[in-house]
C-alpha positions, 0 to 999 in steps of 0.5 A: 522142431520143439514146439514153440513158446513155453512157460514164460514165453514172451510174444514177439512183436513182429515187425510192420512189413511182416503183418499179414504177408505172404512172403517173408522168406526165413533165412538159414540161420534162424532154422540152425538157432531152433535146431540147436537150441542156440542160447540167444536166438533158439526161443524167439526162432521159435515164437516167430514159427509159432506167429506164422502157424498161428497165421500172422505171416506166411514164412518161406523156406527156399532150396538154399536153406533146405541145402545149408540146413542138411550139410552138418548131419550129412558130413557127421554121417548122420542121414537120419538126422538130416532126415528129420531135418529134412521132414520137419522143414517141409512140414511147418504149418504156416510156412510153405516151400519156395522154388528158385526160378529163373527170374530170381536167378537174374535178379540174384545175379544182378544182385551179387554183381552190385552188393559183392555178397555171396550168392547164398544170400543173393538168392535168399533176397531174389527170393524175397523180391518176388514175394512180398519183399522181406528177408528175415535174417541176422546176417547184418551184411544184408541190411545194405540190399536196398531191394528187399527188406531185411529184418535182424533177429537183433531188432526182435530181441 
């Protein structure tokens, strides 16, 4: 991933529930705005990578990402990309690897029977339920999960 910030790199100011959590789970998206360098989102994605390695949050990555990050270069054929994807996810400084376990695959299941939204997401947010409570994402379908947190890249814009 590019390293963050720049010339003229403006801070993020990172919302309340993010100061010094252990949990904020990162949602697909932003990682897909960083890699292609995504116009609107790419440079903030960046600076809030660069305020979890400078220790303002602890990020987390769980296997849905990992697996919504590796389709495009997989189906182009390019394993060597998903390859550097692959290593570049698992060794950003300041965000760690989030296993799913069973109790986050109840609590998604209840989450799906009760918001209808797929179960993607209802893991990213059982994830985010069982540590710290807060979903980074600009998916706005996930601001009616009562449960979790849910933070827009559109608030932080």
């Amino acid at each position: 991933m590019p390293p963050a910030g720049g010339v003229g790199a403006t801070a993020v100011k990172l919302p309340l529930p993010f100061h010094g959590s252990h949990g904020v789970v990162l949602d697909t998206m932003l990682f897909i705005y960083v890699l292609e360098d995504q116009p609107r989102f790419g440079a903030l994605c960046e600076r809030l990578l660069q305020r979890a390695a400078d220790g303002d949050y602890t990020g987390l990555i769980t296997p849905i990402t990992m697996a919504e990050v590796l389709v495009r270069p997989l189906q182009a054929g390019r394993a060597d990309l998903a390859d550097r994807y692959r290593s570049a996810l698992q060794n950003l400084a300041g965000v760690a690897l989030c296993d799913l376990t069973w109790q986050a695959g109840t609590m998604a299941g209840a989450l799906r029977a009760k918001y209808g939204l797929p179960l993607p997401d209802m893991l990213q947010a059982a994830c985010a339920m069982e540590h710290g409570g807060v979903l980074l994402t600009n998916d706005k379908a996930l601001r009616k999960i009562g449960e979790v947190r849910v933070v827009l890249l559109d608030e932080l814009a």
